[in-house]
Structures are given as structure tokens and as C-alpha cells.
N, C-alpha and C positions, 0 to 999 in steps of 0.2 A: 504494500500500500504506500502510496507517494504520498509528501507531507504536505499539508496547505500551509504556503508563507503567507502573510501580510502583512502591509505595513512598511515593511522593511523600504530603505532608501539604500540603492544599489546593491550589492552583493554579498548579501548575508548567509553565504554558503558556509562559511569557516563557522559563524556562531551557531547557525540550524547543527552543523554537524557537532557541537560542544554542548548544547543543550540536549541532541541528542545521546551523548556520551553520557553527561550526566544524569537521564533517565536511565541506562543503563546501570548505572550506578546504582541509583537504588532499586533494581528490580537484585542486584546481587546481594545487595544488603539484606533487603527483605528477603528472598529466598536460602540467603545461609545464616539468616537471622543473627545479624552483625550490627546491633547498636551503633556501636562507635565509626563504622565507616557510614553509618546512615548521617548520623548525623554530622559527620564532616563535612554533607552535602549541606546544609543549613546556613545562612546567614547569623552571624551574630548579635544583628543589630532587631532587635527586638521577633523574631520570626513570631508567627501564627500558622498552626497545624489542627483543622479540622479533619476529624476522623471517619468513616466509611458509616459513624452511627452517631453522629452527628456531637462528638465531644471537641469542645475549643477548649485549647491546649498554647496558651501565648505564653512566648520567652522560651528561650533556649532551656535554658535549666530545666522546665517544666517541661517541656519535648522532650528531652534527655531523660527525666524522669520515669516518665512515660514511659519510651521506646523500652529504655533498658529493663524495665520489667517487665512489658509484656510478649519482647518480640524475641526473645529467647523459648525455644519450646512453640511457637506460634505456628509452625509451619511443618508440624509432624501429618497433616494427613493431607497439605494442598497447598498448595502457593499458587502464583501467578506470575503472566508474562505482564510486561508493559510497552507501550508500543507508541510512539509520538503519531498523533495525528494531522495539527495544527499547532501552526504556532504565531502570534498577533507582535509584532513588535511596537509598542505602547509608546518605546524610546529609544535610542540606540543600545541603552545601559538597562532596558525594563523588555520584560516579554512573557505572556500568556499562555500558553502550552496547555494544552488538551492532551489528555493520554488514556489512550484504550488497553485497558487493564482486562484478562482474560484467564480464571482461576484456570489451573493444572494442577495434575498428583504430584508427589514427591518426582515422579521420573520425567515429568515434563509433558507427561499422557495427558489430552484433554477433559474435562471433568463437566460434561452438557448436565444441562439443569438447575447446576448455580448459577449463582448473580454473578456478572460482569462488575465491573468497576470503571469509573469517567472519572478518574482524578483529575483536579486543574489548577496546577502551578506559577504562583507568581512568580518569577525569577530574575534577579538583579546581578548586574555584571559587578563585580567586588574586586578589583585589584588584578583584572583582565580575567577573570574567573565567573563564572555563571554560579550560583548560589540561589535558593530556594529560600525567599523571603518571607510569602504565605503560601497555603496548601488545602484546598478540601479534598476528600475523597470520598466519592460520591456512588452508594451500590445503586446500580439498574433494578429497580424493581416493576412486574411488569410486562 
């Protein structure tokens, strides 16, 4: 699937493909249930992380909090892929990212009948670095 740019003012090929690095990013974290490299994705300047059942979770600490207790042990019967679909450049330094999240088992085998996920990513460039400012994740019900 081809990504939707917009927005973008000339050749934002290098940053599509860093934003899309770091979705890749956390679909590893999440799937080898890695706290600490998840949240290396994060901004430190005050982030917001809405969760797939709707808990807001603002500041790093409180993310941190969070991840590193729940996301150990989280992924014993399923995980998911993550998949960039669009992405709005807001600013040269700001951009919107839509991602098609799609559960699998442990081996990566598809698992029809659960919920999908449409997570959507604030993401701010930090010191020529793409960074995860705020976050929903949103399950498809339906």
C-alpha cells in the first residue's frame, strides 16, 4: 500500500521515509514488549498518549509509567503489525500520521475477527529526529 503525503512543500521523501522508520520502531517495541526502546520514541517535552480504550496518559514519566508495566507480558497471545498510511505535514518540523495497525499471533499469522487499530500520531522533528509528541490509538469497532 502507497503512502498518502500532504502538505508537504517539495521533497519530503527522506522525512516520509524516517517517520516511517520510526513507526517501525514501535511496532518492535510493542511486539518484543520493550518499554525503554518504546519510549525513546517519545518527545520529552511534555508528550500525550491516548490508549486503544480511551486512557490519557500526559508526560513522559506517566507514559513511562504506564508502558513499563503493562507492556511486558502484553503480547503473549497477539501482537500487531503497523503500517503508515498517510501522513499531513502540518509544518516542516510537525506531521500527522495515520497508521493501520492489524492484530497477529505470536508468529506473525493473521488473527481475523479482532479489532484493527487506526492509531494517529503527532510527530515533531527534535534535533533533526522525528519524535512522537501526542498519540491516540484508536480500536475499529464495527
Amino acid at each position: 500500500m502507497s503512502i498518502e503525503v500532504f502538505g508537504a512543500d517539495g521533497d519530503r521523501q527522506a522525512d516520509v521515509e524516517a517517520i516511517t522508520a520510526l513507526v517501525a520502531k514501535v511496532q518492535h517495541a510493542q511486539q518484543n514488549e520493550l518499554p525503554g526502546a518504546f519510549m525513546e520514541l517519545f518527545s520529552r517535552r511534555d508528550p500525550v498518549w491516548t490508549t486503544g480504550h480511551g486512557m490519557r496518559l500526559s508526560g513522559w514519566d506517566t507514559i513511562s509509567e504506564f508502558t513499563h508495566k503493562v507492556l511486558p507480558g502484553a503480547m503473549k497471545e497477539g501482537t500487531a503489525t503497523y503500517e503508515v498510511v498517510r501522513v499531513l505535514f502540518v509544518r516542516p518540523d510537525v506531521a500527522a500520521v495515520n497508521v493501520h495497525q492489524r492484530p497477529v499471533g505470536p508468529g506473525g499469522e493473521p488473527r481475523p475477527g479482532l479489532p484493527e487499530g487506526r492509531p494517529f500520531y503527532i510527530l515533531a522533528k527534535e534535533g533533526g529526529e522525528w519524535k512522537i509528541a501526542a498519540a491516540q490509538n484508536t480500536q475499529v469497532v464495527g
